[in-house]
C-alpha positions as protocol buffer text, in pm:
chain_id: "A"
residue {
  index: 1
  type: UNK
  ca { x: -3767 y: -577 z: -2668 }
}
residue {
  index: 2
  type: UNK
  ca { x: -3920 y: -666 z: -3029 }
}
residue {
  index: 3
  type: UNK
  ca { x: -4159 y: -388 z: -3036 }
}
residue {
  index: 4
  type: UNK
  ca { x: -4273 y: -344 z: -3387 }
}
residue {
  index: 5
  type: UNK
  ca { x: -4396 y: 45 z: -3485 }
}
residue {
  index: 6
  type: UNK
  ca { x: -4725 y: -63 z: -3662 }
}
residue {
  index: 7
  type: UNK
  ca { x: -4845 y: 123 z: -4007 }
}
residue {
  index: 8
  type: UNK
  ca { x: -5140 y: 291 z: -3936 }
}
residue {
  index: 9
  type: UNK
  ca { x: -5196 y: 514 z: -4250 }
}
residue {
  index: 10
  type: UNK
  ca { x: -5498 y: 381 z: -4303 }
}
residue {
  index: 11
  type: UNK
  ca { x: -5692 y: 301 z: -3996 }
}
residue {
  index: 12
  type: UNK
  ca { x: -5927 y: 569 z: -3907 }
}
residue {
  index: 13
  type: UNK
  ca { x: -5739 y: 844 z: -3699 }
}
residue {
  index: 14
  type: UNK
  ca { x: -5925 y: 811 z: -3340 }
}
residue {
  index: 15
  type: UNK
  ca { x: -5844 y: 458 z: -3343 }
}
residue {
  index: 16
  type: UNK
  ca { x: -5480 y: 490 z: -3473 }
}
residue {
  index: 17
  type: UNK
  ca { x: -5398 y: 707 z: -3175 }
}
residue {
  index: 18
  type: UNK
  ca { x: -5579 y: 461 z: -2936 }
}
residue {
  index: 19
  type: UNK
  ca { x: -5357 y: 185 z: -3087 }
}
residue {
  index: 20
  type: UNK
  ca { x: -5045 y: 394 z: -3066 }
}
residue {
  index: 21
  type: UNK
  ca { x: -5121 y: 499 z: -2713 }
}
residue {
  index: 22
  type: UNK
  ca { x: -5144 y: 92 z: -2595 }
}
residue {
  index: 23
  type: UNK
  ca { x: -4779 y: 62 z: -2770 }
}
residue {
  index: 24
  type: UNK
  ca { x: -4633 y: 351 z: -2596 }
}
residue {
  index: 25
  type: UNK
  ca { x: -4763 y: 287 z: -2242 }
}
residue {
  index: 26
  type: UNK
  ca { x: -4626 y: -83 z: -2283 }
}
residue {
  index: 27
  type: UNK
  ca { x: -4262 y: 12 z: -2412 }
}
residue {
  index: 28
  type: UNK
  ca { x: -4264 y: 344 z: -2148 }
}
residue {
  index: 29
  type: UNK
  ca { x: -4417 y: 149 z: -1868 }
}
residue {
  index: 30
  type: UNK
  ca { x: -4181 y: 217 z: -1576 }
}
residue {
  index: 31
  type: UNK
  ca { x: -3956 y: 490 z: -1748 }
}
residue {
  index: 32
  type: UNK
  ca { x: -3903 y: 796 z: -1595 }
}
residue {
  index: 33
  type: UNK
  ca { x: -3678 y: 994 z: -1818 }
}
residue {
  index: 34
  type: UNK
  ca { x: -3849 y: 1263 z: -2010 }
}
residue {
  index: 35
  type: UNK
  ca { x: -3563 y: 1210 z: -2345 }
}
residue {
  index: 36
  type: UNK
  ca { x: -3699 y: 842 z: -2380 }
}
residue {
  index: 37
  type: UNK
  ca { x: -4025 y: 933 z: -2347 }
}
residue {
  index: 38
  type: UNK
  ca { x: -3962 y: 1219 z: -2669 }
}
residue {
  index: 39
  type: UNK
  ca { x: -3743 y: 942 z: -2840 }
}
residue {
  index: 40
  type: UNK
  ca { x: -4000 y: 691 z: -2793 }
}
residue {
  index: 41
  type: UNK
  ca { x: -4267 y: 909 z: -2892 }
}
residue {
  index: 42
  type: UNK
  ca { x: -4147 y: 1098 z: -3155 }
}
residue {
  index: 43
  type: UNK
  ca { x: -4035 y: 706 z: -3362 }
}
residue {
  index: 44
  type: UNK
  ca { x: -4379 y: 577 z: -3278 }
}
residue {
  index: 45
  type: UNK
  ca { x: -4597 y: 871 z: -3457 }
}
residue {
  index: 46
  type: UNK
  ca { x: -4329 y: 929 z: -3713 }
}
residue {
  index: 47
  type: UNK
  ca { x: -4307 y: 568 z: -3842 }
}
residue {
  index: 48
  type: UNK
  ca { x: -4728 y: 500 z: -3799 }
}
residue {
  index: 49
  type: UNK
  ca { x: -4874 y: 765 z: -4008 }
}
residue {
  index: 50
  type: UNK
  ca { x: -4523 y: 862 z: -4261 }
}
residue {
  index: 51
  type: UNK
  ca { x: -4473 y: 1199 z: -4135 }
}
residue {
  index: 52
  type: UNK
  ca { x: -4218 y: 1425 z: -4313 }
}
residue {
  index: 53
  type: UNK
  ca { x: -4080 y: 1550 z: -3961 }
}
residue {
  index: 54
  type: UNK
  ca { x: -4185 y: 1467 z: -3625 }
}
residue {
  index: 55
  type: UNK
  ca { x: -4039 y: 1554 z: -3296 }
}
residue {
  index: 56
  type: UNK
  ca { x: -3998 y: 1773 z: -3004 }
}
residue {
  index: 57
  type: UNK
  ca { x: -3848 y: 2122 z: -2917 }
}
residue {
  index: 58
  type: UNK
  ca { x: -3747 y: 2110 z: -2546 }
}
residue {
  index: 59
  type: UNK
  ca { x: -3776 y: 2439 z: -2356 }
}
residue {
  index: 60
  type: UNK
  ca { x: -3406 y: 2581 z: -2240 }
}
residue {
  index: 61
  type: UNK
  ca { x: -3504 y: 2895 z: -2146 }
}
residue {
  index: 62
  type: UNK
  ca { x: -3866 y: 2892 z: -1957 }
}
residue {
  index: 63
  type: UNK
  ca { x: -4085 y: 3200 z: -2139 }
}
residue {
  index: 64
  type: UNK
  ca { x: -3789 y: 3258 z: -2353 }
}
residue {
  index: 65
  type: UNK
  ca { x: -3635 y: 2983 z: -2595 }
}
residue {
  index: 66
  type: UNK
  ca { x: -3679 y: 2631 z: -2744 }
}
residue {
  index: 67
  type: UNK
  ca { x: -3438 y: 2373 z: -2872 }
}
residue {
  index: 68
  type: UNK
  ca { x: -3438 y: 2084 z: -3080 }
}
residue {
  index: 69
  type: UNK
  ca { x: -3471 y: 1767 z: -2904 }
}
residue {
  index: 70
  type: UNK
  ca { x: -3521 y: 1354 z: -3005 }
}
residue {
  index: 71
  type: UNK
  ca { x: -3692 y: 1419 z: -3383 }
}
residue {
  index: 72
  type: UNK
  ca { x: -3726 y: 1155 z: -3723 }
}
residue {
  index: 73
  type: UNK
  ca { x: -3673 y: 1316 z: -4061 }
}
residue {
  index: 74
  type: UNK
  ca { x: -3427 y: 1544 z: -4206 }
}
residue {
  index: 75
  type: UNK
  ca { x: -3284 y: 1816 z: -4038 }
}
residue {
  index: 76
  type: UNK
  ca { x: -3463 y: 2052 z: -3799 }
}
residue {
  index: 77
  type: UNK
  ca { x: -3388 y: 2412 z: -3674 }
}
residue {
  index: 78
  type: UNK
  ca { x: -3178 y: 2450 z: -3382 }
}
residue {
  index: 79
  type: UNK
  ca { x: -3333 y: 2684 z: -3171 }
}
residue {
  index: 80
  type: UNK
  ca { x: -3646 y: 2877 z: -3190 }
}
residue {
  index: 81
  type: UNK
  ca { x: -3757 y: 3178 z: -2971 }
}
residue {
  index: 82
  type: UNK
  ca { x: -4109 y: 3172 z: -2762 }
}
residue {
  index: 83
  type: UNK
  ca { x: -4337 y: 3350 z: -2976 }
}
residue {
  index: 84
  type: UNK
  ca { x: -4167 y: 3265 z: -3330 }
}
residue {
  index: 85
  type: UNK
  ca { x: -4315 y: 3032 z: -3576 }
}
residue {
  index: 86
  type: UNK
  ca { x: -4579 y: 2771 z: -3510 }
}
residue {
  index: 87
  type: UNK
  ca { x: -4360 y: 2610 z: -3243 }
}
residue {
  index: 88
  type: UNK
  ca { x: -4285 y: 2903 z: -3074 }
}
residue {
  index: 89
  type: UNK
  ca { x: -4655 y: 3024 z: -3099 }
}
residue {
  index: 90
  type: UNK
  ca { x: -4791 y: 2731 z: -2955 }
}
residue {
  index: 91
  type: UNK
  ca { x: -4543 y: 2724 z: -2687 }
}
residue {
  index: 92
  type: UNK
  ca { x: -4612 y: 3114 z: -2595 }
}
residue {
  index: 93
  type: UNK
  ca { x: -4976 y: 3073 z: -2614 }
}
residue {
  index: 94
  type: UNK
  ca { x: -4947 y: 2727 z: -2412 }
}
residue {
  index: 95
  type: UNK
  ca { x: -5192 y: 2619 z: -2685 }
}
residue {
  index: 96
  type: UNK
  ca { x: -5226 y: 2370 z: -2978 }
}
residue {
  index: 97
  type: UNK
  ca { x: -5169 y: 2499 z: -3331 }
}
residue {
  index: 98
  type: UNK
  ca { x: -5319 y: 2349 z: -3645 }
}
residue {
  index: 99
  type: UNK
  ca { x: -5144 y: 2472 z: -3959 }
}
residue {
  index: 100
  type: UNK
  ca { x: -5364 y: 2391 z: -4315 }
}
residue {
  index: 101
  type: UNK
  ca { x: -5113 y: 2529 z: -4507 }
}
residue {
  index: 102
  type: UNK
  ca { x: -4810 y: 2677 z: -4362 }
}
residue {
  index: 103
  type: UNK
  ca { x: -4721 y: 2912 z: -4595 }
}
residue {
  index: 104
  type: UNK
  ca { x: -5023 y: 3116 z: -4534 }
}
residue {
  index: 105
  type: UNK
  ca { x: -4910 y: 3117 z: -4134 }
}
residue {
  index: 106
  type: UNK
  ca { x: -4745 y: 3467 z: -4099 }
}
residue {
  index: 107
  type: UNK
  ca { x: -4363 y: 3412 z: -3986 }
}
residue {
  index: 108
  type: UNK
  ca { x: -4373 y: 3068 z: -4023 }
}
residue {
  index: 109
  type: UNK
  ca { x: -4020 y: 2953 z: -3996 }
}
residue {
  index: 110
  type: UNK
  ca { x: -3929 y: 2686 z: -4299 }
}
residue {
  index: 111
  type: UNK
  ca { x: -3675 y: 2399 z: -4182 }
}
residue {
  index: 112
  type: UNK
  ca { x: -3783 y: 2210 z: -4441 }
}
residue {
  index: 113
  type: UNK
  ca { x: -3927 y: 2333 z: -4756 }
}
residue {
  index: 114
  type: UNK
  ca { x: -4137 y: 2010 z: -4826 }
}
residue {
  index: 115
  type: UNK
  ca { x: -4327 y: 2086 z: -4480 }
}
residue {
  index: 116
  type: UNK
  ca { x: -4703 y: 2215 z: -4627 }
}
residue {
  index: 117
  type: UNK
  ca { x: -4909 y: 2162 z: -4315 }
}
residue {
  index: 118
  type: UNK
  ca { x: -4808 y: 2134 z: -3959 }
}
residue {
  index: 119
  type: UNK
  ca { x: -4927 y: 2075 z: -3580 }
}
residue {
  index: 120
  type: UNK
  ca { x: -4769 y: 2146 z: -3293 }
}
residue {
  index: 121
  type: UNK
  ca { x: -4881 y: 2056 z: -2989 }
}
residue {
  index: 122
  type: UNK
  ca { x: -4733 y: 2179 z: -2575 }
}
residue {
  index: 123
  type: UNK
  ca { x: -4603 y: 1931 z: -2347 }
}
residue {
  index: 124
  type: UNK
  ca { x: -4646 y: 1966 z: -1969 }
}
residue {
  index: 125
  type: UNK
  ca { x: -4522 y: 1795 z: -1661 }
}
residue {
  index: 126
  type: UNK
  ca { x: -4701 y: 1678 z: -1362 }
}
residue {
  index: 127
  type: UNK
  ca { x: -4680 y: 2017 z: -1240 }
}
residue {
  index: 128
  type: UNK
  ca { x: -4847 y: 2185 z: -1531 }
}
residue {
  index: 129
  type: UNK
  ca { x: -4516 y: 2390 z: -1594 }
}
residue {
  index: 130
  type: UNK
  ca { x: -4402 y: 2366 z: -2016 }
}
residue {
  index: 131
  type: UNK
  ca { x: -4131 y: 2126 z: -2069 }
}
residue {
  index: 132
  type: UNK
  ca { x: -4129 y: 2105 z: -2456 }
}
residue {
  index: 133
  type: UNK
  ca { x: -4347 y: 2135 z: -2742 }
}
residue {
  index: 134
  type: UNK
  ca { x: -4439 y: 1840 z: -3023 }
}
residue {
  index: 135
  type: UNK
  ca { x: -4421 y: 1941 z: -3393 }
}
residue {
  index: 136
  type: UNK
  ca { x: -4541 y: 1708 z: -3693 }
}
residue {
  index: 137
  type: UNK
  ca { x: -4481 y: 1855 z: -4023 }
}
residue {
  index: 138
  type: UNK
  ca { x: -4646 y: 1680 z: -4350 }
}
residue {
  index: 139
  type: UNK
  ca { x: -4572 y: 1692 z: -4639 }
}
residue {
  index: 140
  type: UNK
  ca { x: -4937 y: 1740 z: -4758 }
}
residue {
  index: 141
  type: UNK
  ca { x: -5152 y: 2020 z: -4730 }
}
residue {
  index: 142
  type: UNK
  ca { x: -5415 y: 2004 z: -4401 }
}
residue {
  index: 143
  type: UNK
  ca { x: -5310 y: 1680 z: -4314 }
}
residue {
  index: 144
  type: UNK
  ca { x: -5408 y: 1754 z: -3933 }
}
residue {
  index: 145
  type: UNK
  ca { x: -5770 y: 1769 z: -3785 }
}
residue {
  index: 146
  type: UNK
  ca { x: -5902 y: 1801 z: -3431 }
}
residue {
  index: 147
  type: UNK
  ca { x: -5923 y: 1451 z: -3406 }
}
residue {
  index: 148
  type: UNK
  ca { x: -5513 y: 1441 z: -3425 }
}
residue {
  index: 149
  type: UNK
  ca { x: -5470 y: 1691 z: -3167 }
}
residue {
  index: 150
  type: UNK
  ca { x: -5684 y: 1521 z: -2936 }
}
residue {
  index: 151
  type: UNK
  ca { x: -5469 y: 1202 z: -3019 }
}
residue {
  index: 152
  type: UNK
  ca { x: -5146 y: 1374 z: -2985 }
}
residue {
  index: 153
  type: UNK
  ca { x: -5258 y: 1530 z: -2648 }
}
residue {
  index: 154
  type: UNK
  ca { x: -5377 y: 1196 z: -2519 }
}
residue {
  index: 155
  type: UNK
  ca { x: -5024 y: 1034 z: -2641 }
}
residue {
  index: 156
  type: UNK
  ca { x: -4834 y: 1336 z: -2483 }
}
residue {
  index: 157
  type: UNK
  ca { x: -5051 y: 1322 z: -2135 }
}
residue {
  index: 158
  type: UNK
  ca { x: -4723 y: 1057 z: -2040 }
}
residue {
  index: 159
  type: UNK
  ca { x: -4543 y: 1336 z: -1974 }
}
residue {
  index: 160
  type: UNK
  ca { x: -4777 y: 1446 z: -1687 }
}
residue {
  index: 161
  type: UNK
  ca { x: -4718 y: 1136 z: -1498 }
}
residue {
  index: 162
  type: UNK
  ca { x: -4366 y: 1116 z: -1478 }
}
residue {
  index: 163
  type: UNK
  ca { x: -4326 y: 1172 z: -1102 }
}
residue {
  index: 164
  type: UNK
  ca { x: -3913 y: 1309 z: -1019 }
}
């Protein structure tokens, strides 16, 4: 496969996702393993808009705990507790999580000190249940609207149709 991660910086954002949705269903058409799927994803968002850190935290512990699964960028934390943070928030609340500016975001946990806004965004399975939550840091200030949560979701809805 030649698949070639398109630069998308500068095509308006509803569109961009729409784009990146077409490339993931045709390289994840027939997959079934949820790690490709984050690997897959995670490289496709990453490389289209220049993210400073982009990836998912996979729930170990249902209710309880997170770890770091398939990412791009530098170094992320290893594990982070339900309820801690903006991944943790958004994975106890079962909720997205827009970040402006992150260090106004009480407890926000710093992996990488060049992070100033983030979104995170829950991942679900066919049966509804929490499998993992997305996180894009940038390195800009509120460099995520509504319009790239809705994107996100729609790029993360994969997950749901992965029938085991």
């Amino acid at each position: 496969m030649a698949e070639t991660i398109p630069d998308l910086r500068d095509v308006p954002r509803a569109r961009a996702y729409t784009e990146l949705k077409g490339h993931a269903d045709a390289i994840l058409e027939g997959v079934d393993d949820e790690i490709t799927g984050m690997a897959t994803i995670a490289a496709l968002v990453h490389h289209a808009f220049g993210y400073l850190w982009t990836g998912f935290y996979r729930v170990v512990v249902p209710g309880q705990l997170l770890r770091v699964g398939p990412y791009q960028g530098s170094l992320g934390c290893l594990d982070i507790a339900f309820g801690q943070g903006v991944c943790g928030s958004a994975a106890a609340g079962m909720k997205a999580v827009i970040v402006p500016d992150v260090d106004k975001f009480p407890g926000h946990i710093s992996c990488d000190a060049r992070s100033r806004s983030e979104i995170v965004v829950p991942v679900t399975n066919a049966r509804g249940d929490l499998i993992a939550v997305f996180d894009v840091d940038s390195d800009r200030l509120d460099a995520f609207k509504p319009v790239d949560q809705q994107g996100l979701e729609m790029l993360l809805s994969w997950f749901a149709t992965i029938r085991k």
